[in-house]
MIDOSE-1310 file (N, C-alpha, C; in nm, 2 decimals, decimal comma, always signed):
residues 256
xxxx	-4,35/-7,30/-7,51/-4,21/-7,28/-7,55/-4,13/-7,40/-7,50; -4,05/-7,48/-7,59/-3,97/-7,60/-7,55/-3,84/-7,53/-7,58; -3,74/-7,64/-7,50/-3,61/-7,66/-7,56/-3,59/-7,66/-7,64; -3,46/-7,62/-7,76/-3,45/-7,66/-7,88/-3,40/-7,79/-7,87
xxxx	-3,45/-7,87/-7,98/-3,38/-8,04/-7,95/-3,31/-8,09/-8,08; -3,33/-8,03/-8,21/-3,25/-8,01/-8,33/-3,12/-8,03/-8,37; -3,05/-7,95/-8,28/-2,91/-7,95/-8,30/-2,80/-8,07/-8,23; -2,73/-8,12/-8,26/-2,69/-8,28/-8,22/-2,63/-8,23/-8,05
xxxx	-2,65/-8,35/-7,93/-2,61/-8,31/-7,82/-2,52/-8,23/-7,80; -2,38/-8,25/-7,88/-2,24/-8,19/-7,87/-2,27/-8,05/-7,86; -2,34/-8,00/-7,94/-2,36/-7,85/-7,97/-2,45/-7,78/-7,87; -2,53/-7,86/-7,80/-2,61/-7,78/-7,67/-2,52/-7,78/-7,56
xxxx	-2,54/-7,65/-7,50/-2,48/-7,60/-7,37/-2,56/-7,73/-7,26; -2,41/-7,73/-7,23/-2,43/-7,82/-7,09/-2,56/-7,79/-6,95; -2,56/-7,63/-6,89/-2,63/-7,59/-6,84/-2,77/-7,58/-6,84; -2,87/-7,60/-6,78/-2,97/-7,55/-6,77/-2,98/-7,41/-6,85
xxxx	-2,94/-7,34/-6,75/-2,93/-7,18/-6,80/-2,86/-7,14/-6,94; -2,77/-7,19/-7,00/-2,74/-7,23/-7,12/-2,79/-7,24/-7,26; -2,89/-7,36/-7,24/-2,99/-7,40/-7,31/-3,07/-7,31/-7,30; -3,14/-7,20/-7,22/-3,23/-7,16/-7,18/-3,19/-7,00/-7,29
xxxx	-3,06/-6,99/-7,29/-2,98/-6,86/-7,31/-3,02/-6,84/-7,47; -3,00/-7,02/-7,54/-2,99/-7,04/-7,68/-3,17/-7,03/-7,69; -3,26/-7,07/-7,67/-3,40/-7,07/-7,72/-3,44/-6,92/-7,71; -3,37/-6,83/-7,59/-3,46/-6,70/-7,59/-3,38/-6,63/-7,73
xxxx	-3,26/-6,71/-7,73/-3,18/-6,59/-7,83/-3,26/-6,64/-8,00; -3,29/-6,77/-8,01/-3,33/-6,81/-8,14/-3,48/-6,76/-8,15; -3,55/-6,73/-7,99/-3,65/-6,67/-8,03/-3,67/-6,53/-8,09; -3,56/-6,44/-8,06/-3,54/-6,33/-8,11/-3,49/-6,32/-8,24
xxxx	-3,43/-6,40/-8,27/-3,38/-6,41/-8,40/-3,49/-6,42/-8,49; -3,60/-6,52/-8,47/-3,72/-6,57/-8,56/-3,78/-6,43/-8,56; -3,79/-6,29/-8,44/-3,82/-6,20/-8,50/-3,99/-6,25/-8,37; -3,97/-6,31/-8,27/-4,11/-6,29/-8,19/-4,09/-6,22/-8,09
xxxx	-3,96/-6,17/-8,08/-3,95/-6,04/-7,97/-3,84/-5,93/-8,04; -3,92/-5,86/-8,18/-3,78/-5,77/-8,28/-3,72/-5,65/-8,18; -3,66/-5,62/-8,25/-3,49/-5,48/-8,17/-3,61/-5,40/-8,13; -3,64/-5,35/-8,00/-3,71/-5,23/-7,96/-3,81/-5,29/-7,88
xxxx	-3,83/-5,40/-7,88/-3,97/-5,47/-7,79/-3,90/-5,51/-7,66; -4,00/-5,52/-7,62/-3,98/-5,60/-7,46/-4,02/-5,72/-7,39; -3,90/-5,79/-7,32/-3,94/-5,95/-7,34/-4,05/-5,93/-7,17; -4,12/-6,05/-7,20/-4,20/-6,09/-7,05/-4,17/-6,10/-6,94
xxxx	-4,23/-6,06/-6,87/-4,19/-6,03/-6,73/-4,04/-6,16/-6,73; -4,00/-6,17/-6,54/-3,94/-6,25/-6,53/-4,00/-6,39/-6,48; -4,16/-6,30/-6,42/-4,20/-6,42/-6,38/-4,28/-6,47/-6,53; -4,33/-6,40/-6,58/-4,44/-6,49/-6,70/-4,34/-6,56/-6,79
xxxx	-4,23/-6,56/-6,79/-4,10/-6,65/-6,90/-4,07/-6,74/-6,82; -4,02/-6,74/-6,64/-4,00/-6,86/-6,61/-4,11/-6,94/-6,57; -4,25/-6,90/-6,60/-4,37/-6,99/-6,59/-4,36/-7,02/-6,71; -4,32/-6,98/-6,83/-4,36/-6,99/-6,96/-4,25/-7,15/-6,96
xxxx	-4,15/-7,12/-6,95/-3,99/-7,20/-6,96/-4,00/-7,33/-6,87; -4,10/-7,28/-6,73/-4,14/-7,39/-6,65/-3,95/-7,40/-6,55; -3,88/-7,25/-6,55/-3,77/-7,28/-6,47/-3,83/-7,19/-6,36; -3,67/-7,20/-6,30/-3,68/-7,11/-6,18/-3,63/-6,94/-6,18
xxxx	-3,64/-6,88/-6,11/-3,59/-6,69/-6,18/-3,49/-6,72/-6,16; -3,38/-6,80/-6,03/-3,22/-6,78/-6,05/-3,21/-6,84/-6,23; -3,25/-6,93/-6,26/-3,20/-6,97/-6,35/-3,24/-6,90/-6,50; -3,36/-6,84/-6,51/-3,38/-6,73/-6,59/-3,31/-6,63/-6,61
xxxx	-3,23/-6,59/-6,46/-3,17/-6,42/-6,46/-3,02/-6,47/-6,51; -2,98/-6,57/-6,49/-2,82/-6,60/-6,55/-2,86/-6,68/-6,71; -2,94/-6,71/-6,76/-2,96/-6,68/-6,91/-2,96/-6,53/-6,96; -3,06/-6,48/-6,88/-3,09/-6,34/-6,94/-2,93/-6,24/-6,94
xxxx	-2,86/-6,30/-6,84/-2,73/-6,24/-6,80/-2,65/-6,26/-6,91; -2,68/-6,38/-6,99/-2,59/-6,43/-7,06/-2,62/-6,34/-7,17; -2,75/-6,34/-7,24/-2,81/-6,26/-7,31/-2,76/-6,12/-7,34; -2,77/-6,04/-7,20/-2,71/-5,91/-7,20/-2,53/-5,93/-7,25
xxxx	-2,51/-6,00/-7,16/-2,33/-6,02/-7,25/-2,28/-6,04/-7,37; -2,39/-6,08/-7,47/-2,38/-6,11/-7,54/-2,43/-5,98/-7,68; -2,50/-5,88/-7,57/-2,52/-5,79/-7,67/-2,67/-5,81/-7,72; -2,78/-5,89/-7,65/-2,92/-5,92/-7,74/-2,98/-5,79/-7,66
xxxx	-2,96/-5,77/-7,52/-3,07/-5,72/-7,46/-3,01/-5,68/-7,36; -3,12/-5,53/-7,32/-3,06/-5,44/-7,22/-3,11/-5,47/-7,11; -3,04/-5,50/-6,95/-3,11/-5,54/-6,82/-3,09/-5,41/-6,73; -3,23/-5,38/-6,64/-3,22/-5,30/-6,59/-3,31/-5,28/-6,47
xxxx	-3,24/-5,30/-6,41/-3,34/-5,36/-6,23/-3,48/-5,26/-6,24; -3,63/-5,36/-6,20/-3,72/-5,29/-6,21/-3,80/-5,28/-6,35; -3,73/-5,33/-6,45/-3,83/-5,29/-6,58/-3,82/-5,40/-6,63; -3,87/-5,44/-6,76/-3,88/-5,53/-6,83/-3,74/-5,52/-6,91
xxxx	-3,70/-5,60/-6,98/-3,57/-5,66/-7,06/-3,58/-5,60/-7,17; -3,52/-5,48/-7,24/-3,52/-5,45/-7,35/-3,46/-5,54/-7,48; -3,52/-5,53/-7,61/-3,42/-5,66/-7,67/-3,35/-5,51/-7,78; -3,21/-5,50/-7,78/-3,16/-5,44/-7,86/-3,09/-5,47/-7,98
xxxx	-3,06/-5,61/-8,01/-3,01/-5,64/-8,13/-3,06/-5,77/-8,15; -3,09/-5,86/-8,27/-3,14/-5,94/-8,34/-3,02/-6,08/-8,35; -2,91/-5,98/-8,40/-2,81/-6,04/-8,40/-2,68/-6,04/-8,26; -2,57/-6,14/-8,27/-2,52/-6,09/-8,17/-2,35/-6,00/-8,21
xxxx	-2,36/-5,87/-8,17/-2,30/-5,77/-8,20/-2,14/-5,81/-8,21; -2,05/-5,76/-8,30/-1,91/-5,82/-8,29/-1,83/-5,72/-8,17; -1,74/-5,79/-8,15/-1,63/-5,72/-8,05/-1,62/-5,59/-8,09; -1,60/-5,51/-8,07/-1,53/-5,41/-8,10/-1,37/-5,39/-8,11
xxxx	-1,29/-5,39/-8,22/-1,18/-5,43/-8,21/-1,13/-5,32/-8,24; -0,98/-5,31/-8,24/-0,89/-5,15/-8,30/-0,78/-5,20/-8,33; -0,76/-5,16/-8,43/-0,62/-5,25/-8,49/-0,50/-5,10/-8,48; -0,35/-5,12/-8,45/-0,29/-4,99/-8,45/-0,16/-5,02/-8,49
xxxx	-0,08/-4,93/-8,57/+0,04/-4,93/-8,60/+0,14/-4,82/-8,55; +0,01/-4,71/-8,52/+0,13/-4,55/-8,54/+0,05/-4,52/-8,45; +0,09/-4,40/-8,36/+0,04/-4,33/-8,28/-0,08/-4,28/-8,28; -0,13/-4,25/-8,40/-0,22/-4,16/-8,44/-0,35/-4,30/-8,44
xxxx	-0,29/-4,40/-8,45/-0,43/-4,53/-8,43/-0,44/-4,57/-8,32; -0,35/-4,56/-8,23/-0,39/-4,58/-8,06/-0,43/-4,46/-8,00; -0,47/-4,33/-8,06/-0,54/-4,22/-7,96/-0,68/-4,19/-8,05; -0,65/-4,28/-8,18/-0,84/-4,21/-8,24/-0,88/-4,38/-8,27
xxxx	-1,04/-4,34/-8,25/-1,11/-4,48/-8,24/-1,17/-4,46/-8,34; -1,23/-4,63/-8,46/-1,25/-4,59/-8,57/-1,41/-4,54/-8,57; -1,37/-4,54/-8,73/-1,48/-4,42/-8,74/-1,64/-4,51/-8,77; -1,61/-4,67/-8,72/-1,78/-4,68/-8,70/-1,82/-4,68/-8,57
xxxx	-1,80/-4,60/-8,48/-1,80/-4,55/-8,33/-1,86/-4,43/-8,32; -1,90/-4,36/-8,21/-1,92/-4,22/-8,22/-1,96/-4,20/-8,05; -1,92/-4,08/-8,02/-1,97/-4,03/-7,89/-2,08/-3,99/-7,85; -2,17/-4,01/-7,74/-2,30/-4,01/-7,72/-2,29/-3,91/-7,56
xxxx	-2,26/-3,78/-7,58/-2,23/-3,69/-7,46/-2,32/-3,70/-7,37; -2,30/-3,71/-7,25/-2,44/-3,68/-7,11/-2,36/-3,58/-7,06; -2,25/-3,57/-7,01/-2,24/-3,48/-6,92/-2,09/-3,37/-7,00; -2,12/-3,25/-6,92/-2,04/-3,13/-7,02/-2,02/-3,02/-6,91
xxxx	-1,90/-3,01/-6,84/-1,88/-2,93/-6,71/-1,76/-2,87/-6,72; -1,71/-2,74/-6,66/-1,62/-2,70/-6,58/-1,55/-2,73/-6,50; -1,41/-2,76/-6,43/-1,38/-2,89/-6,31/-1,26/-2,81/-6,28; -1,21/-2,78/-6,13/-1,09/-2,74/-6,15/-1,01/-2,89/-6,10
xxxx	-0,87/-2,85/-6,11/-0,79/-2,99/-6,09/-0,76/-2,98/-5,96; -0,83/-3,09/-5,87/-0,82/-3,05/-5,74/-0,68/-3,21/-5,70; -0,64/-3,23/-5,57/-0,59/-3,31/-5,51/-0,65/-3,48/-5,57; -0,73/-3,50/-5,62/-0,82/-3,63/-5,68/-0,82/-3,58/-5,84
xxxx	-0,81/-3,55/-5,86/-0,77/-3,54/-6,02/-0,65/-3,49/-6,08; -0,53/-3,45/-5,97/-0,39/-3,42/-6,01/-0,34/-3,57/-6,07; -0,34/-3,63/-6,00/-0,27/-3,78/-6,08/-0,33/-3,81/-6,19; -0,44/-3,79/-6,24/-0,47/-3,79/-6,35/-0,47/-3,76/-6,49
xxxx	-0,47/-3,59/-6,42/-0,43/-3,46/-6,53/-0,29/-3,46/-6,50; -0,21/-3,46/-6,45/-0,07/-3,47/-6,39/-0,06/-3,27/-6,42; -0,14/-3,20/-6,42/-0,17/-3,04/-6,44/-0,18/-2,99/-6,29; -0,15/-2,86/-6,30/-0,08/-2,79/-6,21/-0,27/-2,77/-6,11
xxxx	-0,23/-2,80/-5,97/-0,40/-2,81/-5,87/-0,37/-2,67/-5,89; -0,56/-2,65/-5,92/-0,60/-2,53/-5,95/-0,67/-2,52/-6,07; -0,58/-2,58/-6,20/-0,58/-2,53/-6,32/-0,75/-2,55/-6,36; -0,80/-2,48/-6,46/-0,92/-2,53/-6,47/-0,92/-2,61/-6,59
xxxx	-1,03/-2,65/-6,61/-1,06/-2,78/-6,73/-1,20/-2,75/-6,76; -1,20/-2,83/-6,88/-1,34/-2,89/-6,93/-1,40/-2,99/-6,91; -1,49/-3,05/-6,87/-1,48/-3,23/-6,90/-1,62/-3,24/-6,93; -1,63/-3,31/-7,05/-1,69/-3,40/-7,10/-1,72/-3,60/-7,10
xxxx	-1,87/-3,58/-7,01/-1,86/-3,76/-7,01/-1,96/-3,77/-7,13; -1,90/-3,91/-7,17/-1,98/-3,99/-7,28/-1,98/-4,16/-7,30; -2,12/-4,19/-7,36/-2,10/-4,31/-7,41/-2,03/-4,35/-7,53; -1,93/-4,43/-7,58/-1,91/-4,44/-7,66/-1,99/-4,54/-7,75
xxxx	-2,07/-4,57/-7,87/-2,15/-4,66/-7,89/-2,09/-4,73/-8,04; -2,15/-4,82/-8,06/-2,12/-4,87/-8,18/-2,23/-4,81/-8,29; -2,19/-4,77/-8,45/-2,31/-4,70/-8,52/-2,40/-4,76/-8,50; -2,39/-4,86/-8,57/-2,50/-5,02/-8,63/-2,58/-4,99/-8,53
xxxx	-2,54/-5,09/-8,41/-2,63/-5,15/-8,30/-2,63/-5,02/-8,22; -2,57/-4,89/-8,22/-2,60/-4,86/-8,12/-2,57/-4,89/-7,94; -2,54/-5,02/-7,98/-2,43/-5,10/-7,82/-2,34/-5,02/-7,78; -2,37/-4,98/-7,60/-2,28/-4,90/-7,53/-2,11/-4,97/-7,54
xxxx	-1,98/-4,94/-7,62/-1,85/-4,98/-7,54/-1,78/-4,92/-7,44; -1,84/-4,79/-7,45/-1,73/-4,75/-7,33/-1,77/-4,64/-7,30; -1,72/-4,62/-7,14/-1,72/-4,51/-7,09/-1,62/-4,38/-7,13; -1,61/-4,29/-7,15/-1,53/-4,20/-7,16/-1,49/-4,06/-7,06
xxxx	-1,45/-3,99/-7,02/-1,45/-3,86/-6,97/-1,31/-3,84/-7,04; -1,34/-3,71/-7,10/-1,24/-3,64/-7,18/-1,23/-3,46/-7,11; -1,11/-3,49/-7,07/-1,08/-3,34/-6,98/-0,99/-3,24/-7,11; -1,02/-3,13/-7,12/-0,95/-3,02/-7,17/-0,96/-2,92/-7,18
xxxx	-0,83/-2,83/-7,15/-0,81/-2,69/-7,09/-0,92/-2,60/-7,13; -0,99/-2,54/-7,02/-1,08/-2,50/-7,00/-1,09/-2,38/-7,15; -0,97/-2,33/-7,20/-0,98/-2,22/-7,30/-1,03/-2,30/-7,45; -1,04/-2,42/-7,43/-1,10/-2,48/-7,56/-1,20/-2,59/-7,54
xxxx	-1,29/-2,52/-7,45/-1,42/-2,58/-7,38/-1,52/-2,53/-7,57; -1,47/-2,45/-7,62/-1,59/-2,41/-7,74/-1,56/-2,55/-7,86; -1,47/-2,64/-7,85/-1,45/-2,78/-7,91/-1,64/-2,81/-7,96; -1,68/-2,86/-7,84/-1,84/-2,90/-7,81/-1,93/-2,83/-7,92
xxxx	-1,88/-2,72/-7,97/-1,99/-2,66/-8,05/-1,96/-2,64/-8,20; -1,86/-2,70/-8,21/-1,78/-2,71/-8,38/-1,87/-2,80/-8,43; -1,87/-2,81/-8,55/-1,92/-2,93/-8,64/-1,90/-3,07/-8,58; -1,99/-3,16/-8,63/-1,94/-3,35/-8,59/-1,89/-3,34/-8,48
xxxx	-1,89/-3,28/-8,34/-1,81/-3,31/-8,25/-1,82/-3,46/-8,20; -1,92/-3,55/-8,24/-1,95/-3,64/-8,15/-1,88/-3,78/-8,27; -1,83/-3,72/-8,36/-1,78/-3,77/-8,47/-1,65/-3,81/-8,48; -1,59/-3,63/-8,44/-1,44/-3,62/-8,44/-1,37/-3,64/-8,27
xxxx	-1,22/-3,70/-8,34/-1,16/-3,71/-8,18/-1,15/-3,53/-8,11; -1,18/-3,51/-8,03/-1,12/-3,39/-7,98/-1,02/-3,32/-8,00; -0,90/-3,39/-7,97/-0,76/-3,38/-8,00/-0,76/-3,33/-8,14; -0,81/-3,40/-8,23/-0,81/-3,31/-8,36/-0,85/-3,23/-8,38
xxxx	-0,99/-3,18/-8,31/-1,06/-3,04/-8,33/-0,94/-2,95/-8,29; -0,91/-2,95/-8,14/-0,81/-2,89/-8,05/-0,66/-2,82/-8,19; -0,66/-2,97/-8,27/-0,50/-2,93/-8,32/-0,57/-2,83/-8,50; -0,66/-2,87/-8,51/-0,71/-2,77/-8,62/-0,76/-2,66/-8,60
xxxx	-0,90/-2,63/-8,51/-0,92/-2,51/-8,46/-0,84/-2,41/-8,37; -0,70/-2,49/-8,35/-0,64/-2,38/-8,18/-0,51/-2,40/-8,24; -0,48/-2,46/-8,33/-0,34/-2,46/-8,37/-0,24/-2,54/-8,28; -0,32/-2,65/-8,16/-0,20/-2,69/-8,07/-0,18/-2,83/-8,09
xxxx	-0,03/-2,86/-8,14/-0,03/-2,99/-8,17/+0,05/-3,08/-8,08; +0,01/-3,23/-8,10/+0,03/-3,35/-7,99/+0,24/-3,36/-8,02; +0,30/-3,34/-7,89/+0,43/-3,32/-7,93/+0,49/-3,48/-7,88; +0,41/-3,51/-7,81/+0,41/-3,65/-7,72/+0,29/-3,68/-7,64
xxxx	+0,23/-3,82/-7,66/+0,15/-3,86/-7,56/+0,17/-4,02/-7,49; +0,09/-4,03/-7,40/+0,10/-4,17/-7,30/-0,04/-4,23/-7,26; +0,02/-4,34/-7,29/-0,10/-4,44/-7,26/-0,09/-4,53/-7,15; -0,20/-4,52/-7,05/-0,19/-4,58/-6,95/-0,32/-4,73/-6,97
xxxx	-0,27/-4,86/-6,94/-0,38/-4,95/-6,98/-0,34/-5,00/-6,79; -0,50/-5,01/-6,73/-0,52/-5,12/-6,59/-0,66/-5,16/-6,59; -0,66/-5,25/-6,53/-0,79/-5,30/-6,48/-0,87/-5,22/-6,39; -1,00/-5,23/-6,36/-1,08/-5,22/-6,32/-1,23/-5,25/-6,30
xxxx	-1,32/-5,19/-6,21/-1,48/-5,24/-6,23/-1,52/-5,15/-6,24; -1,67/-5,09/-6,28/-1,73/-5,00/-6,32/-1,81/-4,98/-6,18; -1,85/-4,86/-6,18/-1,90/-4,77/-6,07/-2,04/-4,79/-6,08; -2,11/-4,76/-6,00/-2,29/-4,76/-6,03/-2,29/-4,68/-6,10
xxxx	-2,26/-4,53/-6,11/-2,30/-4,45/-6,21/-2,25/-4,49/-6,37; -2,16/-4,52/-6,36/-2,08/-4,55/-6,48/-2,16/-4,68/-6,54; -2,16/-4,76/-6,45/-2,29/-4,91/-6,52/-2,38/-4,87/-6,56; -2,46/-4,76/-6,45/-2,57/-4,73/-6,53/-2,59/-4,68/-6,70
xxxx	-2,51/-4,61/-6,71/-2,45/-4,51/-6,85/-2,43/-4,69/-6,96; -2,42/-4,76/-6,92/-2,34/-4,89/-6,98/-2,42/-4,98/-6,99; -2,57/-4,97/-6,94/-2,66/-5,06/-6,88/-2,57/-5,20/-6,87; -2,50/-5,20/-6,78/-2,47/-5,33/-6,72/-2,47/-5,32/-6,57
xxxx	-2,43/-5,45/-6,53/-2,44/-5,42/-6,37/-2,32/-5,40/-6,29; -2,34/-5,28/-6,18/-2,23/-5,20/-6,13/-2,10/-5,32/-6,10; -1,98/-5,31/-6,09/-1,89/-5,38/-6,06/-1,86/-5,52/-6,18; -1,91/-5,47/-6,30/-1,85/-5,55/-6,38/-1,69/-5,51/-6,40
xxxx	-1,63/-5,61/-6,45/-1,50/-5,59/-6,49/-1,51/-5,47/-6,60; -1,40/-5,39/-6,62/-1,35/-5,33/-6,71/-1,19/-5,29/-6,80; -1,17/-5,23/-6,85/-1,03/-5,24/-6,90/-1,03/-5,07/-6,89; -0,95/-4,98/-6,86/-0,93/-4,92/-6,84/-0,82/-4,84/-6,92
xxxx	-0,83/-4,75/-6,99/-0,74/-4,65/-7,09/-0,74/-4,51/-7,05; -0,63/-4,49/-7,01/-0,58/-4,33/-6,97/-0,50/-4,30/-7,09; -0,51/-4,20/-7,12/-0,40/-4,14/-7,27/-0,41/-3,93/-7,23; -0,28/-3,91/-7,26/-0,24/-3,80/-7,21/-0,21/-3,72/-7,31
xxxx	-0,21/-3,59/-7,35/-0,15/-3,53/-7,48/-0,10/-3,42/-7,43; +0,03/-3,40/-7,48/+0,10/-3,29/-7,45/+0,16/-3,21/-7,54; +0,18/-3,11/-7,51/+0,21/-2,98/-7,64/+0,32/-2,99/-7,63; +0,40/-2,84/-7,71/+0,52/-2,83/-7,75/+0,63/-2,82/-7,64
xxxx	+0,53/-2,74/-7,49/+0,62/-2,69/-7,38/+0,62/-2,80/-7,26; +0,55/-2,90/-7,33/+0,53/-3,03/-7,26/+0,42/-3,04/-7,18; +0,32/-2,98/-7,18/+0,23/-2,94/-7,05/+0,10/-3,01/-7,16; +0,00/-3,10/-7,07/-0,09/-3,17/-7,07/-0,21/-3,02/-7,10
xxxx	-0,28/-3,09/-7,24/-0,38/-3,04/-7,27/-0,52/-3,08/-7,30; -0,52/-3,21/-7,29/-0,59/-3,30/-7,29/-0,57/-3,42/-7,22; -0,67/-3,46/-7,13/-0,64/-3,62/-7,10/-0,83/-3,66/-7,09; -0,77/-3,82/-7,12/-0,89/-3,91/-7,18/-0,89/-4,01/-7,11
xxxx	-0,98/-4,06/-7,01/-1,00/-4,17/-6,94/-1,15/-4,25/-6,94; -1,12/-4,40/-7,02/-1,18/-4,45/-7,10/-1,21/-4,59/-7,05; -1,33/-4,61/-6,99/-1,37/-4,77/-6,95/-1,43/-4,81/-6,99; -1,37/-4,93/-7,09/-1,44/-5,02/-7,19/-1,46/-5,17/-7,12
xxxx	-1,63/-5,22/-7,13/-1,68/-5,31/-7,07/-1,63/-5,45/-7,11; -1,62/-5,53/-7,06/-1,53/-5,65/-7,09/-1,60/-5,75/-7,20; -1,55/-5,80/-7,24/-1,64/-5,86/-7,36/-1,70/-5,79/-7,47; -1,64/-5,66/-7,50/-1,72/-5,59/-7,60/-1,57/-5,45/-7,64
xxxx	-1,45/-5,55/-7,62/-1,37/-5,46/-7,66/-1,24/-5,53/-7,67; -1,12/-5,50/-7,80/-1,04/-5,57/-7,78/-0,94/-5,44/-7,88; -0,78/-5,45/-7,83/-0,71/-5,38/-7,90/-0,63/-5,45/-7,97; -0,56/-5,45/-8,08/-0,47/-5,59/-8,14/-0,33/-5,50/-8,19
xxxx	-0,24/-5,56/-8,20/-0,12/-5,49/-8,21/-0,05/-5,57/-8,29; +0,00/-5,55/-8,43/+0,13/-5,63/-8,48/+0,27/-5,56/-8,50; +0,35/-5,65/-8,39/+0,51/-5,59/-8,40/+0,57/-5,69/-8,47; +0,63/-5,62/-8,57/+0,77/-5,67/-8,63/+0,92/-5,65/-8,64
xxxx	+1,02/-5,77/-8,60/+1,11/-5,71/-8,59/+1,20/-5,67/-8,73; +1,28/-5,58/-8,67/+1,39/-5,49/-8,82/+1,50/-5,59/-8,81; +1,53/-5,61/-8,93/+1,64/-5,67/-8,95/+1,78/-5,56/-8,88; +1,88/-5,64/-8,81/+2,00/-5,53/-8,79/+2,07/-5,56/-8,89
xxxx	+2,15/-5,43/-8,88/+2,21/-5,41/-9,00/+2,38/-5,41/-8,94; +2,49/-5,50/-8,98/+2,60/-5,53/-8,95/+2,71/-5,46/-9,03; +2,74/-5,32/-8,92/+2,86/-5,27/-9,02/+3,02/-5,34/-9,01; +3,06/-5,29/-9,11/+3,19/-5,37/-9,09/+3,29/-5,23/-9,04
């Protein structure tokens, strides 16, 4: 296995690891390691490549960022996409587009519990300590590729813990099941956007590696008596997520 040397200097990555990033990726592409196989060790590719493993593991890094392949201490390199997967984007105008995510997405549930709202989860639920809840964690994935974006945990009042067992749950936003099945509708909600890094557990769910960056979405929904019935706290991996927003301004209108 050589370098690719085809494409005019300008266009090759300056780096070692770079170059190295672009051959494994064109070798997947040609279809000699297809979606579901597994690439060679790390030592038989950097005997193969004739590099060194630091410089293998920040190609292969690159690789995973890019959406080719899953890394995961201890195993071989999964390759999960052929191609390299687009952003995931959300475009929003009205309220109703910044609390549902589109519909080529879907929830991938691992965990489904009972929780009461203790001192470490009051600031979150901003709900009275004590109250009980539901929570549900999940991957969020892309249909196509199947690519992890985000983490989710979705809390709600424990009296509409039977959401989980309706039709398409993993389909539909919650919030909607909640406002069709239970009659309770969104009277106001809040979005909270910060930074952050992901947890080991949380990476693992993400197959990336713990303390990557993340972007962070809290969103709150409140009923008619104003009391929190839902809240959604949502860490989306960096590089595989983007929200876009167009504001325009109103003309004023000048009375006389």
């Amino acid at each position: 296995m050589a370098f690719p040397e085809a494409e005019p200097a300008a266009a090759q990555p300056r780096t070692l690891h770079g170059r190295l990033a672009e051959l494994l990726i064109r070798r997947i592409r040609e279809g000699e390691w297809p979606v579901g196989s597994t690439l060679p060790s790390e030592q038989a590719l950097s005997e193969l490549v004739k590099v060194s493993r630091h410089t293998l593991r920040r190609a292969l890094k690159t690789l995973q960022e890019r959406g080719y392949i899953e890394l995961r201490q201890g195993v071989p390199s999964k390759v999960i996409s052929c191609t390299q997967p687009r952003v995931y984007s959300q475009d929003f105008n009205t309220l109703r587009d910044v609390l549902r995510y589109p519909s080529n997405t879907f929830r991938d549930n691992k965990l489904e519990r009972y929780v009461e709202c203790d001192a470490a989860l009051q600031p979150v639920l901003k709900a009275p300590l004590g109250s009980s809840w539901y929570q549900i964690g999940a991957v969020r994935r892309d249909e196509q590729s199947k690519l992890a974006l985000a983490w989710t945990d979705i809390y709600i009042l424990s009296k509409f813990a039977r959401v989980i067992k309706l039709k398409n749950p993993e389909r539909e936003m919650v919030f909607e099941q909640i406002e069709r099945h239970f009659g309770v509708g969104i009277e106001r909600a809040e979005v909270e956007v910060t930074a952050s890094t992901l947890s080991s557990e949380h990476a693992l769910h993400l197959d990336v590696a713990a303390g990557t960056p993340s972007l962070v979405i809290v969103r709150r929904y409140f009923d008619s008596n104003g009391e929190p019935f839902e809240v959604s706290v949502t860490r989306h991996i960096e590089n595989r997520f983007a929200f876009n927003m167009e504001l325009r301004s109103v003309p004023r209108t000048i009375s006389s």
